[in-house]
C-alpha positions in Angstrom: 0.7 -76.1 -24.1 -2.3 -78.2 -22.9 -2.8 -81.4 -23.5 -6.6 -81.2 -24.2 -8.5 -78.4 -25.4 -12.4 -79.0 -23.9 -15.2 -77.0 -26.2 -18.2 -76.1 -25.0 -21.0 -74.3 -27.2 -23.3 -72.0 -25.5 -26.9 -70.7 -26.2 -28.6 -69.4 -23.5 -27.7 -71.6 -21.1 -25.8 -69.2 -18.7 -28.3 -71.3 -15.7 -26.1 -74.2 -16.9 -22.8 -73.3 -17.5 -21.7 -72.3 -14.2 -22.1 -75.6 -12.7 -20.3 -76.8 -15.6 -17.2 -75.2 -16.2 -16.8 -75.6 -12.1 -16.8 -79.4 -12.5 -13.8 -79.2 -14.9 -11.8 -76.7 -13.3 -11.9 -79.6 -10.4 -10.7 -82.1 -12.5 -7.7 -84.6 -11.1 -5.4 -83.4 -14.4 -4.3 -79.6 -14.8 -3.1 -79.9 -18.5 -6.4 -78.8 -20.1 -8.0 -75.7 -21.6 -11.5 -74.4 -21.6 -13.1 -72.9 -24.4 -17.0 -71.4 -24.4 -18.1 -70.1 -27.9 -21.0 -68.2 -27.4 -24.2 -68.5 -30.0 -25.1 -64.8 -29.8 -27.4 -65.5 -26.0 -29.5 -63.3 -25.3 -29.7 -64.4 -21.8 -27.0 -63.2 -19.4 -24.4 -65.9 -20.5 -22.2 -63.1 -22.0 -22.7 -60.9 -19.0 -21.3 -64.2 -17.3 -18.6 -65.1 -19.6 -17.2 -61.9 -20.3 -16.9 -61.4 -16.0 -14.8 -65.0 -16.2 -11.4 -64.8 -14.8 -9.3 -67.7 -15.6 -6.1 -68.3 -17.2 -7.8 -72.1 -18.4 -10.6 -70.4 -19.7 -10.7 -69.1 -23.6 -13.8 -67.2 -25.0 -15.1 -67.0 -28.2 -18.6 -64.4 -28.8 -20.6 -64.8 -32.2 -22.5 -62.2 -33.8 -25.3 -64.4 -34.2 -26.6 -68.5 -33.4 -24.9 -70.9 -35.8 -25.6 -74.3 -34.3 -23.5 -76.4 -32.9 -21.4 -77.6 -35.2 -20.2 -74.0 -36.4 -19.6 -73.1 -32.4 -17.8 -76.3 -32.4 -15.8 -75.5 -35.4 -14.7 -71.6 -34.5 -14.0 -73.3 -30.8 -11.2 -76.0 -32.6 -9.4 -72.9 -34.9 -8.5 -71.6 -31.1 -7.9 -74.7 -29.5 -4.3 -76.3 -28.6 -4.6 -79.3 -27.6 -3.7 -82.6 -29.1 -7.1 -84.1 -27.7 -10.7 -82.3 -28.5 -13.3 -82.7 -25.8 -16.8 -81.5 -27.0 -19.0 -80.7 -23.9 -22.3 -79.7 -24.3 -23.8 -76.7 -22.1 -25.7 -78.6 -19.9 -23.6 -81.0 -18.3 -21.9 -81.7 -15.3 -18.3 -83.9 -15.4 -17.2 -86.3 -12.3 -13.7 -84.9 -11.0 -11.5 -87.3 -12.6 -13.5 -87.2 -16.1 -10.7 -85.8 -18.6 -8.3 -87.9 -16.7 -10.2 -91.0 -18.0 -11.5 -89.8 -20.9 -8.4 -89.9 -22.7 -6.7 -93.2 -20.8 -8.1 -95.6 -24.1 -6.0 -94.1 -26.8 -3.0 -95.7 -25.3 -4.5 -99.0 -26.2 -4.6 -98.7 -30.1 -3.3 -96.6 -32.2 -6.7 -96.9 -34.2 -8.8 -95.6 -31.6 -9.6 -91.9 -33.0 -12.5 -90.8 -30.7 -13.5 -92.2 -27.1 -17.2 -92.4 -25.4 -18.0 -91.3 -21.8 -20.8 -92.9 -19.6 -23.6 -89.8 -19.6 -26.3 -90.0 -17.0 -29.5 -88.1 -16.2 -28.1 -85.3 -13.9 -31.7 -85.8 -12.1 -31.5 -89.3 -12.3 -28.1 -90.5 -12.0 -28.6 -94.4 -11.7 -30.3 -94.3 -15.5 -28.5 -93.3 -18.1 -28.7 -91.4 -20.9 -26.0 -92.5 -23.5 -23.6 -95.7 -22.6 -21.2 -95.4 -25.4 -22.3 -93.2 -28.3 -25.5 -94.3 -30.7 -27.1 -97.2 -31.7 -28.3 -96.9 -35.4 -30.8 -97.5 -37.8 -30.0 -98.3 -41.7 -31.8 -95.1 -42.7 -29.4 -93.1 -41.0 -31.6 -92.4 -37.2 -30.4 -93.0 -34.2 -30.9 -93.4 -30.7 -28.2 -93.0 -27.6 -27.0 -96.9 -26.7 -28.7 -97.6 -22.8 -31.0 -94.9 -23.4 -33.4 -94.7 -19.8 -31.9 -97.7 -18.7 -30.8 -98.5 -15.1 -27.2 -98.1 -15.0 -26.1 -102.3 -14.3 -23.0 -104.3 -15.2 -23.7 -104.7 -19.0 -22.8 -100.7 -19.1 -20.2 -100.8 -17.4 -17.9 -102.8 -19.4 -15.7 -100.3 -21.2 -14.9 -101.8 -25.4 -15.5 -100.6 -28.3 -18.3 -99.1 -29.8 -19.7 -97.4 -33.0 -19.5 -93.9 -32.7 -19.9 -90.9 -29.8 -22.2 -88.9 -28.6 -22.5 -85.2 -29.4 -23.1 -84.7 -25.6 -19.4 -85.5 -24.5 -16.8 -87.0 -26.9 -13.3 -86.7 -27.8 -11.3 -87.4 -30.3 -7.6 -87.0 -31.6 -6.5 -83.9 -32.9 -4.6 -85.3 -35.7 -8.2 -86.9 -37.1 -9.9 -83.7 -37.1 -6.8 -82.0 -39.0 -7.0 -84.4 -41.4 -11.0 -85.3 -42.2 -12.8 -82.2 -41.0 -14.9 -81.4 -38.0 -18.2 -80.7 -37.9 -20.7 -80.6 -41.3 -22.1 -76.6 -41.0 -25.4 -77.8 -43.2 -26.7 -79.7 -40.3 -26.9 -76.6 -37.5 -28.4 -78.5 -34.8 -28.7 -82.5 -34.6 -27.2 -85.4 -36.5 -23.7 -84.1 -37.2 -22.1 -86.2 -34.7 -23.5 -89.2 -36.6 -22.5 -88.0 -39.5 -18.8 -87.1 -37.7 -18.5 -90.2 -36.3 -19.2 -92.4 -39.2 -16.7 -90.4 -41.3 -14.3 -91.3 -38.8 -15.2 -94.6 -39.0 -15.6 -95.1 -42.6 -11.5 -93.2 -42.5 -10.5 -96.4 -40.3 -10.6 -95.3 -37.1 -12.7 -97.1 -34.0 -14.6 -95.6 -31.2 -13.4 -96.5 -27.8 -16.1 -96.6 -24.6 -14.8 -95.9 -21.5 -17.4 -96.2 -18.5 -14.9 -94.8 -15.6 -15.4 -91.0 -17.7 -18.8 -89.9 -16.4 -21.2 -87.7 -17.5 -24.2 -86.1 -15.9 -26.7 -84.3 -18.4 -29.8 -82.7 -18.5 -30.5 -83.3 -21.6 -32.0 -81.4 -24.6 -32.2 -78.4 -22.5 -31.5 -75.5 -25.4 -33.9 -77.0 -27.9 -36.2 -79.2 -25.6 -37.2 -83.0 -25.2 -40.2 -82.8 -27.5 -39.7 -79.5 -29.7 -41.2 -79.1 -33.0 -37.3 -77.7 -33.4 -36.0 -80.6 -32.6 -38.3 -82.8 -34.4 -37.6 -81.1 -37.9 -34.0 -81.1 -37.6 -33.7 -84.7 -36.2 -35.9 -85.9 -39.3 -34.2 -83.9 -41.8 -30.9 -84.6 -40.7 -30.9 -88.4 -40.8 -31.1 -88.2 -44.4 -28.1 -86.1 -44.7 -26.3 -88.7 -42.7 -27.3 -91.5 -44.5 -26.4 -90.0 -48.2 -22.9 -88.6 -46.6 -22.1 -92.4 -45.4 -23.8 -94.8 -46.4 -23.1 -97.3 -48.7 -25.3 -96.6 -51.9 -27.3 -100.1 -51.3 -28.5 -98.8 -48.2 -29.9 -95.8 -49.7 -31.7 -97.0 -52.3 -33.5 -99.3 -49.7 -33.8 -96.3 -47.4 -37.7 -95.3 -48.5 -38.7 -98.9 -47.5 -37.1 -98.7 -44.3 -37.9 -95.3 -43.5 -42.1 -96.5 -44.5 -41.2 -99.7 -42.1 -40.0 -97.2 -39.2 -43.2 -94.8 -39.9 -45.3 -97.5 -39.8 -44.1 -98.7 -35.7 -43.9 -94.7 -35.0 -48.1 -94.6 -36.1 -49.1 -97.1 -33.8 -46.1 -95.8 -30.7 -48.8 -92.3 -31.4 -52.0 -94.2 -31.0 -50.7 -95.8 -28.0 -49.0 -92.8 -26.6 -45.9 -94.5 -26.5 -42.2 -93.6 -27.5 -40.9 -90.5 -28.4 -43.8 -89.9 -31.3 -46.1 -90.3 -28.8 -44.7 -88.1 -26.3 -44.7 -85.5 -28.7 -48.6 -85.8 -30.0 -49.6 -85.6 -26.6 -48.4 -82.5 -26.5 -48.8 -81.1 -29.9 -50.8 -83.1 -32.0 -50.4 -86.2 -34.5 -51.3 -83.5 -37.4 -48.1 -81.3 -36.2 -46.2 -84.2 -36.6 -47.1 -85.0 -40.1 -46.9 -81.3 -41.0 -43.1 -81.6 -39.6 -41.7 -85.4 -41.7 -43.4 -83.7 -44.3 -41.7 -80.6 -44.7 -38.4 -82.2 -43.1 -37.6 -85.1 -45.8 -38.9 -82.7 -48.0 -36.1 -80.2 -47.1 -34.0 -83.1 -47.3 -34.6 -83.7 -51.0 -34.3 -80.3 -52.0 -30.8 -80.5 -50.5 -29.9 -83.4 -52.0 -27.5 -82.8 -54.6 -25.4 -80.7 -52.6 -24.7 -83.8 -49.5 -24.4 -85.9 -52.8 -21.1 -83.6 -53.7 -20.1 -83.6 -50.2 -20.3 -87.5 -50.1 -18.1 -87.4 -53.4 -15.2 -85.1 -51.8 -15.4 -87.5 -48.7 -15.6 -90.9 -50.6 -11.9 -90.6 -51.7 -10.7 -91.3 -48.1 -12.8 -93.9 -47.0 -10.5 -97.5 -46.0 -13.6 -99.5 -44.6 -15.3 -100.9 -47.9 -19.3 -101.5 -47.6 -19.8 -104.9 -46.6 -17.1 -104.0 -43.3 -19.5 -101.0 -43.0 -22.6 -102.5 -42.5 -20.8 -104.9 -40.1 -20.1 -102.6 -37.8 -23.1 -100.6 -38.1 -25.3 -104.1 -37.8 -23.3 -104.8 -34.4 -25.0 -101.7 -33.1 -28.6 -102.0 -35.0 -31.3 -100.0 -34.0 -34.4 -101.7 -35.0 -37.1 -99.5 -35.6 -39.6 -101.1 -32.9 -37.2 -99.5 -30.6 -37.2 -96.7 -32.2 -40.6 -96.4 -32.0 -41.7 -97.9 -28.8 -38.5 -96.1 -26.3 -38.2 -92.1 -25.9 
């Protein structure tokens, strides 16, 4: 039986996944298992896939693309392992990542999910996500280090809020017993929303530097994607009324106006991730897209409101030790605004 069961969900990426799944078939540790679910490519991924020849390796086809969080989901019903790597496509793992990965939950029985080090694949001394997400009380976020050099203050391993849908993993035991992934999200945001379950259940998020990740980030959707715009937007509210306390979202429009307001002027000034995407598309296309997203978001309301009921009856960590936590990791919206 392996020890850890490493998921990886593919769409189209069959230029990525080579190089991939040959950095973890190289890893130090041998008790491990590789599973690919497949989003229905229509690339040569399958062509790829189905030619695979491993004992370690386990694949999973689709009929059609379900996001992540469903290819994540089918990938765990297969999967043996006692801990649950998720790996996204695009990545590339140092040799002794597993190996590391899973070291912390020794320390504490608490710890229920740990956090790699993820770098730029094409610019390995910046990183892209230093121990999961830094967030922002209307449910956005934005990776911890994000495009900063990689220096000593990153490098400290501790804990943290929550991972990273890049690289994670978390105990078996924990997904068994709150759920995986939310299906409703398909494509950005249910990490958040995973990991804050977690953390609302009573469980803590471990970062461990000496696990390394190297990504290219937002290669299947795109940096600046209308796609990825829309479901980024619409998402955060379904995060936020999932976990939340109810204080927070009833303050939500006022913070949400507040994080508008810095994102207007990161446009005019070309700056930030708002601005990177109106140089390319437009200011008007990005209106067109909050628009129709928190509108989307409303019309689904009452059905994350039932969800947050169901998942309200195991949460241990009260409000007040919520927003604790959540405030040690704060996103303000200036940095939203102002940093891609």
């Amino acid at each position: 039986m392996p020890e850890i069961s490493v998921i990886i969900v593919n769409y189209n990426g069959e230029k990525y996944l080579k190089n991939c799944i040959n950095s973890l078939l190289n890893q130090t540790i041998n008790n491990f298992e590789i599973i690919v679910v497949d989003n229905n490519s229509t690339d040569y991924s399958v062509d790829y896939l189905k030619n695979i020849n491993d004992e370690k390796i386990k694949t999973l086809f689709l009929d059609k693309n379900y996001g992540f969080g469903v290819g994540n989901n089918r990938g765990f019903e297969i999967a043996k392992g006692k801990f649950i790597v998720i790996l996204n496509n695009d990545t590339e793992v140092k040799e002794d990542f597993l190996e590391n990965l899973i070291k912390p939950f020794k320390k504490d029985e608490r710890i229920g999910m740990v956090a790699p080090l993820i770098l730029f694949k094409y610019s390995p001394d910046t990183i892209d996500k230093a121990g999961g997400h830094l967030i922002y009380f209307d449910g956005l976020n934005r990776g911890r280090g994000c495009q900063e050099k990689v220096s000593e203050k990153y490098l400290i391993p501790g804990y943290t809020l929550i991972p990273d849908g890049c690289a994670a993993c978390f105990k078996r035991d924990l997904i068994e017993k709150y759920g995986f992934f939310d299906e409703d999200f398909f494509l950005y945001g249910e990490d958040t929303d995973l990991g804050l379950r977690y953390l609302r259940a009573g469980y803590r998020c471990y970062y461990e530097p000496e696990a390394v990740v190297y990504h290219m980030h937002s290669a299947t959707a795109g940096e600046y994607s209308k796609l990825k715009a829309y479901y980024v937007e619409r998402n955060r509210v379904f995060v936020l009324i999932k976990n939340f306390p109810l204080l927070c979202v009833l303050f939500s429009p006022l913070l949400t106006f507040l994080r508008y307001f810095f994102q207007g002027v990161s446009v005019f000034l070309k700056k930030g991730s708002a601005g990177e995407f109106t140089k390319e598309f437009g200011a008007v296309d990005l209106l067109k897209i909050l628009i129709k997203s928190n509108f989307d978001a409303l019309k689904l309301l009452p059905k994350f409101w039932g969800k947050r009921k169901k998942i309200d009856t195991f949460f241990k960590v009260g409000s007040v030790a919520f927003c604790k936590k959540v405030w040690a990791f704060f996103l303000s919206p200036v940095e939203l605004a102002f940093k891609k």
